[in-house]
Backbone as a chain_set.jsonl record, in Angstrom:
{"seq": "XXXXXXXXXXXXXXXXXXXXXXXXXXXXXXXXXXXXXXXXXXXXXXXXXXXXXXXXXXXXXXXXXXXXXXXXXXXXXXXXXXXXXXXXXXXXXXXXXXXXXXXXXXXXXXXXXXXXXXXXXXXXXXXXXXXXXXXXXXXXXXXXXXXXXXXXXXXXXXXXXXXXXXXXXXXX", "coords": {"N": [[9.933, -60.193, -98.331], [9.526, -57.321, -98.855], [12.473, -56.666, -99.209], [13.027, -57.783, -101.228], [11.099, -56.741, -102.624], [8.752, -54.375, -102.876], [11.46, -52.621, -102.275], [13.573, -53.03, -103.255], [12.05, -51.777, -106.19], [11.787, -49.24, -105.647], [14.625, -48.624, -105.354], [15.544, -48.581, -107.967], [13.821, -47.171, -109.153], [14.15, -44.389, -108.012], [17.087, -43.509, -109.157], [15.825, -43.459, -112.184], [13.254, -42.046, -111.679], [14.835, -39.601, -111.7], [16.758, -39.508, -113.595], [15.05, -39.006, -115.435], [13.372, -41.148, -116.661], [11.101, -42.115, -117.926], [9.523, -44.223, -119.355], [10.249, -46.454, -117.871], [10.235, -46.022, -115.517], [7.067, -46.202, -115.297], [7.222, -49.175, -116.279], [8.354, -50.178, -113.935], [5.963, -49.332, -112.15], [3.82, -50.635, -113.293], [4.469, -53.599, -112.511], [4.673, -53.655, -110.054], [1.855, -53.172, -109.217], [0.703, -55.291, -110.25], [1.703, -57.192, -108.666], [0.176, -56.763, -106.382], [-2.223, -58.744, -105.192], [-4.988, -58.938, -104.312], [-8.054, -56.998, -104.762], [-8.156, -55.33, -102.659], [-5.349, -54.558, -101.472], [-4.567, -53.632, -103.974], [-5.773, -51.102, -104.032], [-5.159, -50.246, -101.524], [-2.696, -49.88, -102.041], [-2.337, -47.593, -104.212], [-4.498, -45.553, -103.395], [-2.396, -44.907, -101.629], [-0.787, -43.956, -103.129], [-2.104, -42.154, -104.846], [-2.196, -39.754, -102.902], [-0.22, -38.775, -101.806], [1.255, -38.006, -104.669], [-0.509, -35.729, -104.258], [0.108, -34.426, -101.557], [2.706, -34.107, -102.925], [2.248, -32.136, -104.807], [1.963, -29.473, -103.772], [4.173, -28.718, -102.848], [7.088, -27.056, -102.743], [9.809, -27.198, -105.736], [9.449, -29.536, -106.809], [9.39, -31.359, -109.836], [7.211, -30.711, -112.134], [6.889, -32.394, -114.547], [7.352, -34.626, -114.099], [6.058, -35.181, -112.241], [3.106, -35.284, -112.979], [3.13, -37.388, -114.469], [3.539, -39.069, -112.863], [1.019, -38.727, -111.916], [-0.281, -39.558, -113.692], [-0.366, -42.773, -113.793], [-1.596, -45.006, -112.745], [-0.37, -43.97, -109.935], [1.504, -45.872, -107.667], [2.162, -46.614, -104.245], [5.163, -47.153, -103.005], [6.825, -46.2, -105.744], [5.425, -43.19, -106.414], [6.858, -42.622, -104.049], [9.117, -43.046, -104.649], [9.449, -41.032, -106.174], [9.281, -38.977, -104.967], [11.359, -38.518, -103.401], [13.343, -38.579, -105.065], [13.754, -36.167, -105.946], [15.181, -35.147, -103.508], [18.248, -34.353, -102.072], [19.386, -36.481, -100.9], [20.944, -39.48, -100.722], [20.387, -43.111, -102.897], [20.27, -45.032, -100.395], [20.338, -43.604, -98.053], [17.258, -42.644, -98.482], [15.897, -45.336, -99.036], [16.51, -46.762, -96.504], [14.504, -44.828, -94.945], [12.212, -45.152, -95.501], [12.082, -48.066, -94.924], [12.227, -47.841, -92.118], [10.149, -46.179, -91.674], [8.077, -47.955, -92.571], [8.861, -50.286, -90.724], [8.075, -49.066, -88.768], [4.847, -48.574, -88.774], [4.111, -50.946, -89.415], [4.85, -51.621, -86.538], [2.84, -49.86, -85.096], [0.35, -51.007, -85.906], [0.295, -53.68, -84.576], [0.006, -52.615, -81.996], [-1.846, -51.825, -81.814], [-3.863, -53.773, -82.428], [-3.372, -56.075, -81.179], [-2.781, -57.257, -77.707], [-0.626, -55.432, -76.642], [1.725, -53.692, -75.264], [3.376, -49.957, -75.514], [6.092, -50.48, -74.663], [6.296, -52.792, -75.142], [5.649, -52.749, -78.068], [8.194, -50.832, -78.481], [10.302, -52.004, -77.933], [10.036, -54.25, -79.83], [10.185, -52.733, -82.612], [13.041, -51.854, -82.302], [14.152, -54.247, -81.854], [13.445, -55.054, -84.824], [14.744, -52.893, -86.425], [17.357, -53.317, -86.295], [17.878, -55.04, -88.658], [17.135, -54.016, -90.572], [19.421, -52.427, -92.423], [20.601, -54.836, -93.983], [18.897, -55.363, -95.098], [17.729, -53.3, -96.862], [20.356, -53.097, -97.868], [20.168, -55.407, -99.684], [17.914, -54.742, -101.188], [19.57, -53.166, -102.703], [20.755, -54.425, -104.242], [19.814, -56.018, -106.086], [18.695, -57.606, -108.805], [16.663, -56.42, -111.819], [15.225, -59.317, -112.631], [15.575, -60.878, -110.628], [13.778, -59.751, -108.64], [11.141, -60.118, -106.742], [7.918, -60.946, -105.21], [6.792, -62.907, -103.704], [3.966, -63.83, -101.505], [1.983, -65.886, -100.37], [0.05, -66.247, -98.642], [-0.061, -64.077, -97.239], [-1.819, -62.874, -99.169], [-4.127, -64.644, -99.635], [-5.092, -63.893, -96.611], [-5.514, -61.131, -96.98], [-7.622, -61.729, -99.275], [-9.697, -62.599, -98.12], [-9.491, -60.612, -95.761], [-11.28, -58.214, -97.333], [-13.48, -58.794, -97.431], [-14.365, -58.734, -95.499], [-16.68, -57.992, -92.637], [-16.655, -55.877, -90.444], [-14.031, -53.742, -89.179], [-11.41, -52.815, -87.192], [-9.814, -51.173, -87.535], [-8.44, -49.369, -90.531], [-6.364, -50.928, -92.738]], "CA": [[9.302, -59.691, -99.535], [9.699, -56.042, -98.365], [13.327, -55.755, -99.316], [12.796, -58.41, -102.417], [9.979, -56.484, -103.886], [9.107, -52.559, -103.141], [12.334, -51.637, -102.053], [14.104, -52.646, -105.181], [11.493, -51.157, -106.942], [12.635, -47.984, -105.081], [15.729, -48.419, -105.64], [15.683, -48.531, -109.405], [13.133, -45.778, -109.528], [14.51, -43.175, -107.806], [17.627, -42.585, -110.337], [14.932, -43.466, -113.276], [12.721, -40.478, -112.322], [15.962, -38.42, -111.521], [17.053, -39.173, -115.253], [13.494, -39.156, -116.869], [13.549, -42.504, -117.603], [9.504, -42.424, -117.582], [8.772, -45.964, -119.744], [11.293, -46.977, -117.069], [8.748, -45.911, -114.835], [5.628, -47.041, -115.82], [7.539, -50.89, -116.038], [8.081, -50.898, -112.386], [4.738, -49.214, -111.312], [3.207, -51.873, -113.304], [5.222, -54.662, -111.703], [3.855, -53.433, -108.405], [0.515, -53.423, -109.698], [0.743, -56.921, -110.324], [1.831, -57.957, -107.172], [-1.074, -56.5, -105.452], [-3.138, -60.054, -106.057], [-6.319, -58.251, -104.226], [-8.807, -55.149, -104.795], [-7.884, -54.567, -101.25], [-3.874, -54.292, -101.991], [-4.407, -52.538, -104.863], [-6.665, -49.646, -103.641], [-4.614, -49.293, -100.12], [-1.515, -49.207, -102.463], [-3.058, -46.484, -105.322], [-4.622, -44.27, -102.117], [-1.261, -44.033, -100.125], [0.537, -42.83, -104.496], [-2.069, -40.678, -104.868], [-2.565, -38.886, -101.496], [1.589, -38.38, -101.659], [0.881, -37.049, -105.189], [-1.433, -34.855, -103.826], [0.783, -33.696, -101.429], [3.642, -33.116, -103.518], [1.875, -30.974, -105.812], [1.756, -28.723, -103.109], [5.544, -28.531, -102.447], [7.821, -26.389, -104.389], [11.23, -27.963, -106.319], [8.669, -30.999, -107.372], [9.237, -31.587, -111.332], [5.751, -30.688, -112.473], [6.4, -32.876, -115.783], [7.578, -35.961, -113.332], [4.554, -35.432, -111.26], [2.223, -35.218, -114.318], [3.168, -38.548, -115.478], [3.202, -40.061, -112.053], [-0.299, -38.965, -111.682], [-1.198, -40.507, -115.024], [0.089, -43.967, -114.078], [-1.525, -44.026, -111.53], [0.345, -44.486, -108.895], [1.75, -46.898, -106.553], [2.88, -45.689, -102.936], [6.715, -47.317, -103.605], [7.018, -45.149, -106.708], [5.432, -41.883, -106.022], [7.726, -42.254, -102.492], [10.42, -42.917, -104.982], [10.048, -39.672, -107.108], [9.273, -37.613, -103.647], [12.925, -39.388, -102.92], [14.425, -38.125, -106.46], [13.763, -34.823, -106.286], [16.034, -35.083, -102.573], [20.029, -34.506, -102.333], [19.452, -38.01, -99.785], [21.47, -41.365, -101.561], [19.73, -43.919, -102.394], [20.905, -45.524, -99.534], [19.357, -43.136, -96.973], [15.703, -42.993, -98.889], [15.417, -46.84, -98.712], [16.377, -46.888, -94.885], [14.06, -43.813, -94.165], [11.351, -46.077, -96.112], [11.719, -49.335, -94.096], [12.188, -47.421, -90.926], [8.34, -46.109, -91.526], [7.303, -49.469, -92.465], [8.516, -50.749, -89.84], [6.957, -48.379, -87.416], [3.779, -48.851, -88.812], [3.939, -52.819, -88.669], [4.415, -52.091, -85.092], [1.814, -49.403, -84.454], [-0.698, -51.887, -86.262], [0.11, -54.631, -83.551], [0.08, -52.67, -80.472], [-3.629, -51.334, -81.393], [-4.563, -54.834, -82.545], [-2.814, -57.084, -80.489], [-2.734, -56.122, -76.69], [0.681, -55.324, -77.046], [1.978, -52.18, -74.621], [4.001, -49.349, -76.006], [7.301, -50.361, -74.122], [6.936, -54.017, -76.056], [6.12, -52.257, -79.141], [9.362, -50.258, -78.915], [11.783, -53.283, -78.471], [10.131, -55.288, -81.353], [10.977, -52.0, -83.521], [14.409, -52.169, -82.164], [14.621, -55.775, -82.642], [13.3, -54.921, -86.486], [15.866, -52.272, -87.033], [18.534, -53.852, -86.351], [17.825, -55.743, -89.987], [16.629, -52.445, -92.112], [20.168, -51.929, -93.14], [20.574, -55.757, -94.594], [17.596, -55.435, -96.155], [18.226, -51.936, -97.658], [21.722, -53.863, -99.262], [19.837, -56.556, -100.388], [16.958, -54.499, -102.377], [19.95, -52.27, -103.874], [21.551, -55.221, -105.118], [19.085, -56.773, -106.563], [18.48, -56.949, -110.182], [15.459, -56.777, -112.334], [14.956, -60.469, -112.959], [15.353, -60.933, -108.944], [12.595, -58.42, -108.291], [9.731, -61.231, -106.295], [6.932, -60.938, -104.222], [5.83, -64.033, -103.05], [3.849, -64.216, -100.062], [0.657, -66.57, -100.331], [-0.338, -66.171, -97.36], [-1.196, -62.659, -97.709], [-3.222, -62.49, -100.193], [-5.412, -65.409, -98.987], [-5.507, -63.044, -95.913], [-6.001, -60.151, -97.432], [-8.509, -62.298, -99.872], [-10.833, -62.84, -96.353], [-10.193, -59.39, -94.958], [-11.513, -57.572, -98.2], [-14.857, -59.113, -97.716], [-14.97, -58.477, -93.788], [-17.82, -56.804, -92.209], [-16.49, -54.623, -89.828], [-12.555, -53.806, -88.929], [-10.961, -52.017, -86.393], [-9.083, -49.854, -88.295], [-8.015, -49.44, -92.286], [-5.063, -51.34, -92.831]], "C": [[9.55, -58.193, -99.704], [11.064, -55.718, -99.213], [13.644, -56.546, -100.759], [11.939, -57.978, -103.081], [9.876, -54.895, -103.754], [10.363, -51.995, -102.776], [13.184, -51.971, -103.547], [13.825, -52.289, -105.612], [12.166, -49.431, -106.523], [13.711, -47.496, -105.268], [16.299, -48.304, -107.483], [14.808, -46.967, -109.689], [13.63, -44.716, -109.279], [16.009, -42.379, -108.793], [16.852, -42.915, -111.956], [14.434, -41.994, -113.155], [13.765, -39.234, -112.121], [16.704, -38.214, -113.268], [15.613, -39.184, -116.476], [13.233, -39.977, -117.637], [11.563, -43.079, -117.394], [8.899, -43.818, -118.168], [9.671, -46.736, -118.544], [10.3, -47.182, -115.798], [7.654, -46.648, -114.231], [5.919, -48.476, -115.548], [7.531, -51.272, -114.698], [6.678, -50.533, -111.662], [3.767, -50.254, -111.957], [3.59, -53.373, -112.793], [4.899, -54.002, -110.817], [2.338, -53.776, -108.414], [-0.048, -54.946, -109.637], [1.041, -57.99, -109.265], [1.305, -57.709, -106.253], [-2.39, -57.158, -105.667], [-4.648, -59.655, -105.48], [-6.693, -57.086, -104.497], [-8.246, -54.894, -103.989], [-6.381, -53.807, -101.338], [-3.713, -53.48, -102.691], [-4.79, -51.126, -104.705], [-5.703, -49.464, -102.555], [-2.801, -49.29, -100.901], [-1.237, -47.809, -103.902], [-3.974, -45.202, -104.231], [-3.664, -43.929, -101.9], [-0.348, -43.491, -101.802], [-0.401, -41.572, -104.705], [-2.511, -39.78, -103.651], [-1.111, -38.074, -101.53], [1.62, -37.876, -102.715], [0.415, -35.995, -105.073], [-0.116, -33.736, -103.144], [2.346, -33.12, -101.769], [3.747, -32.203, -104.286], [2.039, -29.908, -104.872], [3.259, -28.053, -102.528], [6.782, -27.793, -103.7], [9.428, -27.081, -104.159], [10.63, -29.11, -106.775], [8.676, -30.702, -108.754], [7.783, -31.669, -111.739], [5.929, -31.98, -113.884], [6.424, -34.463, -115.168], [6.42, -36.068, -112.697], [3.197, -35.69, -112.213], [2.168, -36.789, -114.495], [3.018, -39.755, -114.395], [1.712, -40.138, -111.726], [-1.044, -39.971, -112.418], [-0.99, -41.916, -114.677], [-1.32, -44.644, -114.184], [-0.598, -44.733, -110.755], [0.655, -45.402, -107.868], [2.342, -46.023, -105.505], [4.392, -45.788, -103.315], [7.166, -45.986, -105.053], [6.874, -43.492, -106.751], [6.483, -41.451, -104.705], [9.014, -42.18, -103.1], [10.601, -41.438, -105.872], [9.886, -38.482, -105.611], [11.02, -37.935, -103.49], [13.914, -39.049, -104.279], [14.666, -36.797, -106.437], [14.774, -34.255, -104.615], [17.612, -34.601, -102.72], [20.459, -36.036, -101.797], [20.244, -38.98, -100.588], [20.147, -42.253, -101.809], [19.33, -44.7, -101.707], [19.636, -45.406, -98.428], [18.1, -42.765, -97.284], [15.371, -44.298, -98.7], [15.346, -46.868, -96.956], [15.501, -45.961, -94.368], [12.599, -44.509, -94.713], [11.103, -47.102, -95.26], [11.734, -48.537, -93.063], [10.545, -47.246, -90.69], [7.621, -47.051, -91.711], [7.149, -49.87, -91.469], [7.493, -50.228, -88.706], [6.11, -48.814, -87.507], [3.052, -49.633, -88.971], [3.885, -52.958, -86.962], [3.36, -51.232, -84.492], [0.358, -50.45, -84.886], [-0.964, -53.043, -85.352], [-0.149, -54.476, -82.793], [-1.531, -51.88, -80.778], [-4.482, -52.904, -82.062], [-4.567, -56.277, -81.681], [-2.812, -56.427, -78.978], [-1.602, -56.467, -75.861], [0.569, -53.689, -76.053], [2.96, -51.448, -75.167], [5.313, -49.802, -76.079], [7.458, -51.927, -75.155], [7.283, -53.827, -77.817], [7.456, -51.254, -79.982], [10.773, -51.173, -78.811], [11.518, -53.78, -79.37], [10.587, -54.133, -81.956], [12.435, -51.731, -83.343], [15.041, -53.042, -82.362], [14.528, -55.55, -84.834], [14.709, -53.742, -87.456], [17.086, -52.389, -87.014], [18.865, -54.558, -87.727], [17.497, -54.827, -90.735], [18.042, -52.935, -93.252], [20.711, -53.251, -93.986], [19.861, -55.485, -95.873], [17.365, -54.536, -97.03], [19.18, -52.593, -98.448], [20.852, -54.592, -100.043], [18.733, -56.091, -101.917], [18.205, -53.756, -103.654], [20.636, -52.98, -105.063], [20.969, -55.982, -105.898], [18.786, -56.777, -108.168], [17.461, -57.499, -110.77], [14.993, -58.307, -112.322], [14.912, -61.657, -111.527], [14.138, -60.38, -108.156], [11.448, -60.291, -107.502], [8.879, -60.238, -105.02], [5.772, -61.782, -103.807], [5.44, -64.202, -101.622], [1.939, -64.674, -100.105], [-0.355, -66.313, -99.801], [-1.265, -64.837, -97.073], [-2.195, -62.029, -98.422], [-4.208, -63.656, -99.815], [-5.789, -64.628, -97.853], [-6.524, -62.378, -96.199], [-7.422, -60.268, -98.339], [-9.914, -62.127, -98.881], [-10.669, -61.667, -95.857], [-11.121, -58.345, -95.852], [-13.09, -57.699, -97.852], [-15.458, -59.211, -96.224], [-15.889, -57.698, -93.338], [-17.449, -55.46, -91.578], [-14.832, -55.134, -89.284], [-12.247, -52.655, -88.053], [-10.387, -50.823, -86.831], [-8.469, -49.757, -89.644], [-6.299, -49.845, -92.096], [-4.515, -50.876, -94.246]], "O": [[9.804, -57.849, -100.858], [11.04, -54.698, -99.901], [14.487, -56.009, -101.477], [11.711, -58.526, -104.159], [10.671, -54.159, -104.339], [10.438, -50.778, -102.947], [13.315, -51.291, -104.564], [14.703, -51.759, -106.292], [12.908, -48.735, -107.215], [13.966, -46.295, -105.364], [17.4, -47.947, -107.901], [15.195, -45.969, -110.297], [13.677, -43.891, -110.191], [16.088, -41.184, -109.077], [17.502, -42.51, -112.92], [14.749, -41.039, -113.865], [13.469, -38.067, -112.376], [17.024, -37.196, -113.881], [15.394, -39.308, -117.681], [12.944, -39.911, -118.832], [11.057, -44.08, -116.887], [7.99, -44.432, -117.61], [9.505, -47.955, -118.591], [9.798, -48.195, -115.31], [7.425, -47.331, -113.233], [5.185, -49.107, -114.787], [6.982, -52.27, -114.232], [6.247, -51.239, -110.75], [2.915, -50.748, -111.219], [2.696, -54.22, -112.781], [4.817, -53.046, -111.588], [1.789, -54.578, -107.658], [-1.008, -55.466, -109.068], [0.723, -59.169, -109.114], [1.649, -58.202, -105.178], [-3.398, -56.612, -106.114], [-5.576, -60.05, -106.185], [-5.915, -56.133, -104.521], [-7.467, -53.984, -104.273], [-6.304, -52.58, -101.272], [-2.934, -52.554, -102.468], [-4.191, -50.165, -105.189], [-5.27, -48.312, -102.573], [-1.855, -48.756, -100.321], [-0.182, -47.333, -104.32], [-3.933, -44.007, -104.526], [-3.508, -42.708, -101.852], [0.619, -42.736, -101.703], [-0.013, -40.406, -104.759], [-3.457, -39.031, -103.892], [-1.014, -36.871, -101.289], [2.099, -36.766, -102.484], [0.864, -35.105, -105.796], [0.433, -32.775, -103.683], [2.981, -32.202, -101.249], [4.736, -31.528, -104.572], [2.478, -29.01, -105.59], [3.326, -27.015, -101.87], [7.104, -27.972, -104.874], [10.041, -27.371, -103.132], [11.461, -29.88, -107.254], [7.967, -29.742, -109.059], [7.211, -32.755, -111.649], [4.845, -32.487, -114.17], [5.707, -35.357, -115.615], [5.821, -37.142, -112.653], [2.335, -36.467, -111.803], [1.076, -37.334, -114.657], [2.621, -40.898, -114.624], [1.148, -41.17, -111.364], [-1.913, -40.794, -112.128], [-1.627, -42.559, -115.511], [-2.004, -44.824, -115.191], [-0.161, -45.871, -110.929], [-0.294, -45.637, -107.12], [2.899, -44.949, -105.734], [4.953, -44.824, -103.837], [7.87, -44.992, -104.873], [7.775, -42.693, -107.008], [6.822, -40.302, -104.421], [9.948, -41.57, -102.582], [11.674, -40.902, -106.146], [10.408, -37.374, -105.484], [11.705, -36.915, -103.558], [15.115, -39.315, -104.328], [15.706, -36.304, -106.873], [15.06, -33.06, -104.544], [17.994, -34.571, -103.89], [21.481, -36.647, -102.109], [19.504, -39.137, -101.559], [19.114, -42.175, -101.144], [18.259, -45.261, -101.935], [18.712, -46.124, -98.048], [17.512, -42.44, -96.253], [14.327, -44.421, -98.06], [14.311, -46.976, -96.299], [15.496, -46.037, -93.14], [11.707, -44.148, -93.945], [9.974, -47.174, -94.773], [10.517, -48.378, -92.968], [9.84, -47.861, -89.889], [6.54, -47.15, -91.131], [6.052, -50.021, -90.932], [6.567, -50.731, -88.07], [5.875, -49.645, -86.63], [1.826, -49.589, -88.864], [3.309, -53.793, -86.265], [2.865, -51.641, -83.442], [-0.577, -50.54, -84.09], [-2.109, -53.473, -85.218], [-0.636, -55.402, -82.144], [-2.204, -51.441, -79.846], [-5.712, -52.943, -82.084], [-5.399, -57.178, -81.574], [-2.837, -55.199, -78.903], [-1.456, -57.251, -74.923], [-0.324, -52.844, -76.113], [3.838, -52.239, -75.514], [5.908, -49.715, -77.153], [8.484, -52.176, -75.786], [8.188, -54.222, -78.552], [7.697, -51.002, -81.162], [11.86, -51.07, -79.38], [12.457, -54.014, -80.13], [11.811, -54.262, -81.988], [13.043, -51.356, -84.346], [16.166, -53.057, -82.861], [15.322, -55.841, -85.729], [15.273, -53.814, -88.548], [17.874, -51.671, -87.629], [20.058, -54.692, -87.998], [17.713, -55.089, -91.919], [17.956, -53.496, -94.344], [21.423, -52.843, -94.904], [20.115, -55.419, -97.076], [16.777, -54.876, -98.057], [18.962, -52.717, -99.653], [20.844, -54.305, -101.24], [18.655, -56.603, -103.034], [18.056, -53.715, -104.875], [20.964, -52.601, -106.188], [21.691, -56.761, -106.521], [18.657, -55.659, -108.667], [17.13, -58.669, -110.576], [13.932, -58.304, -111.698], [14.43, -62.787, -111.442], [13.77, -60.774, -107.049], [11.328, -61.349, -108.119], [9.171, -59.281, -104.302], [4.563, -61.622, -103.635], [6.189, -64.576, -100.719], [0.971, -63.937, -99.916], [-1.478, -66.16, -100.281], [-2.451, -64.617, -96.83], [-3.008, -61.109, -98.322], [-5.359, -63.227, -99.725], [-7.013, -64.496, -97.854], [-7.73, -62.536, -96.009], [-8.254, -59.361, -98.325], [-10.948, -61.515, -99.149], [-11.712, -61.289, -95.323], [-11.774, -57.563, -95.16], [-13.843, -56.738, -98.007], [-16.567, -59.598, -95.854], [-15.856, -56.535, -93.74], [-17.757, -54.33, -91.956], [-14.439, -56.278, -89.057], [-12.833, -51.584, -88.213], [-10.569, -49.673, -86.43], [-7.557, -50.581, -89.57], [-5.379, -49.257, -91.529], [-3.356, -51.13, -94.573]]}, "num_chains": 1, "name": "protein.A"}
């Protein structure tokens, strides 16, 4: 789903907000929107656009009129990560892979403090996982609008049941 749903989005966005293609924009941060089928999804993906808003206001060479408009959306994390990622010299290439790389990490720091998982296992599964980034990087760049999915059932019935959990180890 990862390289079938926000990274394409990524990958379309980042020469959108590089040419100011802002209704261009808006279409994919609402197609993200939409594929965040819980409150829960939606809020931990509208925290992590505007927190990264936040701190790109704070960074100089940031397009104040691009940032303006990403604030207004509001934001999705994928999108605001893609205009932090426009305003780069990077490819689109090496923003997508520097994207899943942190995913992944932080699929595996989430296991080894939930699961009792030791550092040394959590650094071969991310070696096992990166060995596939750069697939999965081709696959989102090739992808075209009408390809764009994010089906995963499963997760949102999850996510459905963790939303309404009492107490959690740590904010996912």
């Amino acid at each position: 789903t990862l390289a079938r749903g926000d990274l394409a989005v990524i990958a379309q966005a980042i020469p959108a907000w590089r040419s100011g293609e802002l209704q261009r924009i808006t279409h994919l941060n609402d197609w993200l929107l939409q594929t965040r089928e819980t409150s829960e999804l939606r809020a931990q993906t509208g925290q992590m656009g505007r927190s990264l808003c936040n701190w790109l206001r704070n960074h100089d060479g940031i397009d104040a009129a691009l940032l303006a408009h990403c604030e207004q959306l509001p934001p999705t994390y994928p999108v605001a990560f893609a205009l932090a990622a426009a305003q780069l010299v990077a490819g689109i290439r090496d923003c997508l892979l520097t994207y899943t790389f942190g995913w992944a990490e932080n699929m595996v720091q989430a296991a080894i403090k939930s699961v009792p998982l030791g550092q040394t296992a959590g650094q071969r599964i991310l070696a096992r996982l990166s060995q596939h980034i750069p697939a999965a990087v081709q696959t989102a760049m090739d992808l075209p609008d009408d390809e764009r999915q994010a089906f995963s059932p499963m997760l949102a019935i999850l996510s459905s049941q963790h939303e309404t959990q009492y107490s959690r180890l740590f904010r996912s």
